[in-house]
C-alpha positions in Angstrom: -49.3 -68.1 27.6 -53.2 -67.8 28.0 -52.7 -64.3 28.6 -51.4 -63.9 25.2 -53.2 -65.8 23.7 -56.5 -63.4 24.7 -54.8 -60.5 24.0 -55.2 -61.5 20.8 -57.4 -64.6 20.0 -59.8 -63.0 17.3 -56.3 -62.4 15.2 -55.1 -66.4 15.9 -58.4 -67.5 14.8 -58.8 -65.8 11.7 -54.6 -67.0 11.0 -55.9 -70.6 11.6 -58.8 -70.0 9.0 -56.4 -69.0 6.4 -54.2 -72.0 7.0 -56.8 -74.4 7.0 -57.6 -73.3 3.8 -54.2 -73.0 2.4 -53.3 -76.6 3.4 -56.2 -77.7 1.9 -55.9 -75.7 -1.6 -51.9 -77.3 -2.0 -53.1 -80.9 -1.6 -56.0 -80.7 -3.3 -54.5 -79.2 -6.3 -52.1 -81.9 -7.1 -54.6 -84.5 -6.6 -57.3 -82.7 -9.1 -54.3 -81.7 -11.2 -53.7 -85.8 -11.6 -57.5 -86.3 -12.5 -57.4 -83.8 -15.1 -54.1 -85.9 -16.7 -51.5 -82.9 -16.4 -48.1 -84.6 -17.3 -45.7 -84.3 -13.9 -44.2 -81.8 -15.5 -47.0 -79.4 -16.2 -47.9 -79.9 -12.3 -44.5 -78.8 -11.1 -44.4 -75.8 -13.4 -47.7 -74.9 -12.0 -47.0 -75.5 -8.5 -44.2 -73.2 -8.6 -46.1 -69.9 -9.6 -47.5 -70.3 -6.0 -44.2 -69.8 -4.7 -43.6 -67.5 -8.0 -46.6 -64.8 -6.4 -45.3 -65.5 -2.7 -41.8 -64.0 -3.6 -43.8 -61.2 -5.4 -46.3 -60.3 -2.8 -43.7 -60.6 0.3 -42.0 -57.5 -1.8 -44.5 -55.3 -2.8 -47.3 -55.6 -0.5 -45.4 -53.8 2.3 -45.6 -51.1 -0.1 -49.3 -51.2 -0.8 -49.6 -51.4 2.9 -48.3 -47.8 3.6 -50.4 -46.7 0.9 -53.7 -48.2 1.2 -53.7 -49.4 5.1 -53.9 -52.9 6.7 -57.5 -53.5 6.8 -58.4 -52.8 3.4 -55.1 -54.6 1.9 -56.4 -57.4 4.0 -60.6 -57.4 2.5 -58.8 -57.1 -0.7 -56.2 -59.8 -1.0 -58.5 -62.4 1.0 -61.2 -61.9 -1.8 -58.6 -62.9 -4.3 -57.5 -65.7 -2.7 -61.5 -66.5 -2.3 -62.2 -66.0 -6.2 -59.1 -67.7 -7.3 -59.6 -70.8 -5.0 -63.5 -71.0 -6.9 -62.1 -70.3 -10.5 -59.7 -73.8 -9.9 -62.4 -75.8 -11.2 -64.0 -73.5 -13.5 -61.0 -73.5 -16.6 -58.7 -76.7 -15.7 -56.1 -76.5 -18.0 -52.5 -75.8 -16.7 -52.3 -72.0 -18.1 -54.7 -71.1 -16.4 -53.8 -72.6 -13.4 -50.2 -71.0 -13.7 -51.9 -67.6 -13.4 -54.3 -68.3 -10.8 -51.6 -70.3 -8.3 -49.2 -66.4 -9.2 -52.7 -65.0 -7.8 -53.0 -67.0 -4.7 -49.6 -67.4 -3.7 -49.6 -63.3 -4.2 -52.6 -63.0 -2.3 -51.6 -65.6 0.8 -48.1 -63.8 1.1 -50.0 -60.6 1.5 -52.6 -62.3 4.3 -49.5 -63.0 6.2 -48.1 -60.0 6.4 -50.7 -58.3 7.2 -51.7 -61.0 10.1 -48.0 -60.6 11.1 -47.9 -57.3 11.3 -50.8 -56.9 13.3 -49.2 -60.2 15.6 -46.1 -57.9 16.6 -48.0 -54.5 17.0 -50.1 -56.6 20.0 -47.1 -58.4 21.1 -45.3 -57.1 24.1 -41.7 -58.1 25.2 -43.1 -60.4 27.4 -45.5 -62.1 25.0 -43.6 -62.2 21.9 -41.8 -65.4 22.4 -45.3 -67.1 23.7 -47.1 -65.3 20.3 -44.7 -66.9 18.1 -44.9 -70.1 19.1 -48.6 -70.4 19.4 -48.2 -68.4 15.4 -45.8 -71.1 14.5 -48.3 -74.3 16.1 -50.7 -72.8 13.9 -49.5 -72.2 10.9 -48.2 -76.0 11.0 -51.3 -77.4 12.8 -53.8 -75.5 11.1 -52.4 -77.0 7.6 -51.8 -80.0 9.0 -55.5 -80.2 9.7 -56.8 -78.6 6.5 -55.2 -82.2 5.1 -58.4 -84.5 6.9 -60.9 -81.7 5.0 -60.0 -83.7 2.0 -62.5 -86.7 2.8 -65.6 -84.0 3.0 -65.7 -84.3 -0.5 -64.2 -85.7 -4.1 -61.3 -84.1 -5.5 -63.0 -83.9 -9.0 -66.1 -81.8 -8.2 -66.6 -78.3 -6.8 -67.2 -78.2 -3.0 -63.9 -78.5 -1.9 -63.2 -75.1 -4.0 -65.9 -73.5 -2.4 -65.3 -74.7 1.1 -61.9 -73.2 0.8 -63.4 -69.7 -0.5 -65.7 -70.0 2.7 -62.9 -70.2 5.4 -60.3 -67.6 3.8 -64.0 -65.5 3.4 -64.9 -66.3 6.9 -61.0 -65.0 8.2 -61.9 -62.0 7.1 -64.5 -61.5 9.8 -62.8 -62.1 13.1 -59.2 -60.1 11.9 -61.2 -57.5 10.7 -63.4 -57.0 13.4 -60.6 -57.1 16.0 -58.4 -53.9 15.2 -59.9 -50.8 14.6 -56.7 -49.4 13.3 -53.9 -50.6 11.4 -50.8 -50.9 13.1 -47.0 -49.4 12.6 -45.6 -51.0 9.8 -41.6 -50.6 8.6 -40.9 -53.1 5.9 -37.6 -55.3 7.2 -34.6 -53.8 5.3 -32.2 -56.5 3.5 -28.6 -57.0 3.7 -27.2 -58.3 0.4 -26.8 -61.9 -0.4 -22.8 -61.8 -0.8 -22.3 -60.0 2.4 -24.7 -62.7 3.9 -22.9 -65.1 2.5 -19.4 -64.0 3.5 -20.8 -64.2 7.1 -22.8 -67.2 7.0 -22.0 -69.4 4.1 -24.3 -72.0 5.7 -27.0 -69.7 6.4 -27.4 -68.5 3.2 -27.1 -72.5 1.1 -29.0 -73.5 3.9 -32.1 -71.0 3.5 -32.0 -71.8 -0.6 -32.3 -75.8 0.4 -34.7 -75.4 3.1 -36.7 -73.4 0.8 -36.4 -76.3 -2.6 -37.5 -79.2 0.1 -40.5 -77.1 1.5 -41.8 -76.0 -1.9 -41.7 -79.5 -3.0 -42.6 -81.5 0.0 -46.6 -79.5 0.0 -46.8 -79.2 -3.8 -45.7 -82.5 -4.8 -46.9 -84.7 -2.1 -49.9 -85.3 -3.5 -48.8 -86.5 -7.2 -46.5 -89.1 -5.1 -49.7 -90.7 -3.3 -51.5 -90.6 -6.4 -49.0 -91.8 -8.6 -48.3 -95.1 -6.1 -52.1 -95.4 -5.8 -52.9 -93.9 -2.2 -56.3 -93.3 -1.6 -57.9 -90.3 -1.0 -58.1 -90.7 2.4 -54.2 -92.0 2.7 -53.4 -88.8 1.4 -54.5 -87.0 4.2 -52.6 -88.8 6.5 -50.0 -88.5 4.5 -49.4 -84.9 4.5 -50.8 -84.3 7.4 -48.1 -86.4 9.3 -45.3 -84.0 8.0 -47.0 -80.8 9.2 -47.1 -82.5 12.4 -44.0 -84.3 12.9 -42.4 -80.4 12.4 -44.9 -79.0 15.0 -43.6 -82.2 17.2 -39.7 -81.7 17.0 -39.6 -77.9 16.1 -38.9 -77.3 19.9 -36.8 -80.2 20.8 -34.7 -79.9 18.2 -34.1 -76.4 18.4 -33.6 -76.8 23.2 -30.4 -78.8 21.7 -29.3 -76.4 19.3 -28.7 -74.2 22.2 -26.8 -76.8 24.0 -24.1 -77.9 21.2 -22.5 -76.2 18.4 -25.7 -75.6 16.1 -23.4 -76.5 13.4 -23.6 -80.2 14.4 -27.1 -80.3 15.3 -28.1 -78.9 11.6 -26.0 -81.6 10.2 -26.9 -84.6 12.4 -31.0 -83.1 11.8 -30.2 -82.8 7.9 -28.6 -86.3 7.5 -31.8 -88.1 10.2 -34.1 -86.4 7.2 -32.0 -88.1 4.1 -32.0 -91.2 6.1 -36.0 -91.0 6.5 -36.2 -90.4 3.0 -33.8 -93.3 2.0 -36.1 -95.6 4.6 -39.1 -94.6 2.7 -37.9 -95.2 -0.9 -36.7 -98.8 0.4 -39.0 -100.1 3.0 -41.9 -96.8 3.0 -44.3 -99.1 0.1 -44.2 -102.6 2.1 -46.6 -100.2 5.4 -48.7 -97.4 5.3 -47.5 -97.2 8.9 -44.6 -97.4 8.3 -45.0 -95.0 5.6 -46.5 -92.1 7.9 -44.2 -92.7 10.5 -41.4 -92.0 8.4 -43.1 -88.8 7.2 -43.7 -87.5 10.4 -39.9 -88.0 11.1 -39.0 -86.5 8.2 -41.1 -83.6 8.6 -40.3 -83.6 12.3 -36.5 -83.2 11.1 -36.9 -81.2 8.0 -38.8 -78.4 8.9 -37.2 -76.9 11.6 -34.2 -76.5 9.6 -36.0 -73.4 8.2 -35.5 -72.0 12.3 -32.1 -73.4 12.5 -30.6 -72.2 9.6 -32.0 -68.2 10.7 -30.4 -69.2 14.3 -26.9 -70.1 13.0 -26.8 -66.6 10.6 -27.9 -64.8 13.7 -24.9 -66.2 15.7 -22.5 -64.7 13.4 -23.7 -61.2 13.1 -24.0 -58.3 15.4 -27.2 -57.3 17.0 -28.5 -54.3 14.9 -27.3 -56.9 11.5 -29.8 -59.5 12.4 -33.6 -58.4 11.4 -32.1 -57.1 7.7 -30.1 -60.8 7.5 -33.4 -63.0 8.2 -35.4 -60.5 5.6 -32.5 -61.4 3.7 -32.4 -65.1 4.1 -36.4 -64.8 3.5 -36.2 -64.1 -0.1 -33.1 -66.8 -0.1 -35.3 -69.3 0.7 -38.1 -67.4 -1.5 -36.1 -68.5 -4.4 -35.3 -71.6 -3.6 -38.8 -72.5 -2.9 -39.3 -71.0 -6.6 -37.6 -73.7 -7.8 -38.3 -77.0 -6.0 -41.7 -77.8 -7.2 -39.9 -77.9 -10.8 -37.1 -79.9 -10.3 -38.8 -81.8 -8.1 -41.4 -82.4 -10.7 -38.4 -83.3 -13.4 -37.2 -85.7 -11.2 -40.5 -87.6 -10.8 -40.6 -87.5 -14.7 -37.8 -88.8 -14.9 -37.3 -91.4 -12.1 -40.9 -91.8 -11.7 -42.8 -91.6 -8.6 -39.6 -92.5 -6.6 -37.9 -89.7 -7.4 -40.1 -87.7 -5.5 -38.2 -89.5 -2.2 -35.2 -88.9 -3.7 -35.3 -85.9 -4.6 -34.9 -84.9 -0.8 -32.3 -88.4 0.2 -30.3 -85.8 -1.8 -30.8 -82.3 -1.1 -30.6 -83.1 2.7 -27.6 -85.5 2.2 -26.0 -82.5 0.6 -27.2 -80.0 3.2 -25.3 -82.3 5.9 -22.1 -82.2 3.9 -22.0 -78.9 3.1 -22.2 -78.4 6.5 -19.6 -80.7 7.9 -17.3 -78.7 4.8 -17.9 -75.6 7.0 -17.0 -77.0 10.1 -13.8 -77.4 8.9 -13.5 -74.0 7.3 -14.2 -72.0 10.7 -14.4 -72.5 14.5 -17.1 -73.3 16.4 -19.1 -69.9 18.4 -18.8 -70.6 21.6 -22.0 -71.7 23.4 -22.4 -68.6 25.7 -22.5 -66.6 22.1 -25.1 -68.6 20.4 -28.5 -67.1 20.1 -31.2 -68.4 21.6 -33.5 -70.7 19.2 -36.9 -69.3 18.4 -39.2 -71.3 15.9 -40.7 -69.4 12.5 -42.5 -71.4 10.0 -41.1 -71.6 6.5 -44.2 -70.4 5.0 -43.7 -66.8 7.3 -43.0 -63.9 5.9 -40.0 -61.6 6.4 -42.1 -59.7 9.3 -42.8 -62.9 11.5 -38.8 -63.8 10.5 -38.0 -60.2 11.8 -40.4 -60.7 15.1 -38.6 -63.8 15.5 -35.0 -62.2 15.6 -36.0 -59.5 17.6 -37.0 -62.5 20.6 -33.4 -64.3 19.6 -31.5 -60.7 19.7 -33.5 -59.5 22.9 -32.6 -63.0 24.7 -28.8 -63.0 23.3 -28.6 -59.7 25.2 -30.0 -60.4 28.5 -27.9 -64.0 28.5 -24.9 -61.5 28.1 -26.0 -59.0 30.1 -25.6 -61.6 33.2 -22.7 -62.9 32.0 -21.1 -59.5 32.1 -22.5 -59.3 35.7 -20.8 -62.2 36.9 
């Protein structure tokens, strides 16, 4: 593990800059959005065009890269993201916002290919594996930990803007300055949704859930805590308790998904979520303890799903199908993340700041019984035929989702390999 790690620790450090900022910006932006009295509605609308300029930028910055090069696609998206983080406070109005959130989620999408990209170039087939689960603890952890940056300062004045235009600036500098070249890039091809679907009905309606409760769970977070009248400070915990509870289980949960029909696991892990949800709309306001605890189970329950969901398509595919299916399953969850700041907004106009919790009681609730539909629509994979878990963040990219399949397909191979032998 350390030996991959310094194979490549300039790169990690600049990722962890980028994420620190990044889980700062999300936060902070629904709690400023709040003091400048947008309606719940306006917030989810503008939430979304971060998701919106994701989608973009995962398509067409592969493109730009084989044009321009990594290192200046790199300078030129992480100034972007810099100026658009500083122009937040400048013109506070929600159209504005809508354009500047298309700009950063545009520009972020773009970071992470490029960090990606340059992650599986230095990554060996002995290292990968390690790479992308240190990549994975970090793009969790480091948002995780942007939350706590949220007590340097008020949300209603400028120096959180600018110290989140410092850190994406200051990325720039250790990335930059550790590659002289750019490396090999080939943009993940794409198998079509309706042949995905036809093989993995579950992979596919998963991907488009896991992709509405991500979206919503960092964009809207923050309206919830302010709306029930959570401190500043309680905030942080908050959100921070999700990121973390998903670093937490990630692993575990994914050790028993090799052991049992992942089927099963993804349903039991879907329906533990909804139940942590349900816990916190009845009992979640009575503790703040309680409260975080039940945030870092759902979190520790909810986000590996993203990993799960990637693993189960995998199993029912053949080898050279499965880096085009998880580009696929990508923009799947791309589009669903699209929409869950919206509806997820709607809700809470509707049902007021609870519906915000139950806005995920029920897409997880359905996740579970869409899944136990399926398990009586097909037969089980037998365990020797299952690929082998391998965690990805959902707010990776197609590349780091292709790295990741590569590890699952290269270990699927070798555990047949000695089953052939014996």
């Amino acid at each position: 593990m350390m030996v991959a790690i310094r194979s490549c620790w300039a790169l990690l450090l600049g990722i962890a800059l980028i994420m620190l900022g990044n889980g700062l910006q999300g936060t902070l932006l629904g709690l400023r959005a709040t003091i400048e009295g947008f309606s719940t509605g306006a917030i989810g609308v503008v939430m979304t065009a971060y998701y919106a300029g994701f989608l973009l930028g995962s398509v067409l910055v592969p493109r730009l890269l084989k044009k321009v090069g990594h290192i200046r696609v790199f300078a030129a998206l992480a100034s972007l993201a810099s100026v658009s983080a500083l122009i937040h406070p400048v013109f506070t109005e929600p159209g504005s916002w809508f354009v500047l959130r298309v700009i950063t989620g545009f520009s972020y999408a773009g970071l992470y290919v490029v960090a990606e990209s340059w992650l599986n170039d230095i990554a060996t087939n002995e290292t990968r594996g390690q790479l992308l689960a240190v990549y994975m603890v970090i793009m969790l952890g480091g948002a995780g930990a942007g939350q706590f940056m949220l007590n340097l300062s008020s949300p209603g004045g400028m120096e959180l803007f600018i110290l989140i235009s410092v850190l994406v600036s200051l990325a720039v500098v250790p990335i930059t300055l550790s590659v002289s070249t750019g490396p090999r890039f080939d943009a993940p091809e794409h198998i079509g949704v309706a042949a995905l679907y036809r093989a993995s009905p579950l992979g596919v309606v998963g991907a488009m859930a896991t992709g509405m409760s991500y979206s919503a769970i960092f964009s809207m977070g923050a309206v919830y805590t302010a709306s029930i009248g959570l401190p500043v400070s309680a905030t942080a915990y908050f959100m921070a308790s999700i990121y973390f509870g998903g670093v937490l289980l990630q692993w575990p949960i994914g050790r028993l998904s090799d052991r049992h029909d992942r089927r099963m696991v993804i349903i039991v892990v879907s329906a533990v979520a909804s139940a942590a949800m349900l816990a916190a709309v009845l009992i979640g306001e009575r503790s703040f303890i309680v409260l975080i605890l039940l945030m870092a189970l759902f979190g520790g329950t909810s986000l590996p799903l993203y990993s799960l969901f990637i693993a189960h398509t995998n199993d029912h595919l053949r080898p050279e199908q499965m880096v085009a299916a998880s580009a696929s399953l990508v923009l799947v969850g791309g589009i669903g993340a699209c929409m869950g700041p919206a509806l997820g907004a709607f809700i809470m106009s509707l049902g007021g700041a609870g519906g915000y919790l139950w806005y995920f009681v029920v897409l997880h609730a359905a996740t579970a019984a869409f899944g136990l539909y399926r398990m009586t629509r097909r037969e089980s994979r037998p365990l020797e035929e299952q690929s082998e878990f391998a965690a990805v963040s959902p707010r990776a990219t197609s590349v780091a989702a292709a790295i990741t399949t590569r590890t699952m397909r290269d270990q699927r191979d070798q555990d047949l390999a000695r089953l052939t032998r014996y």
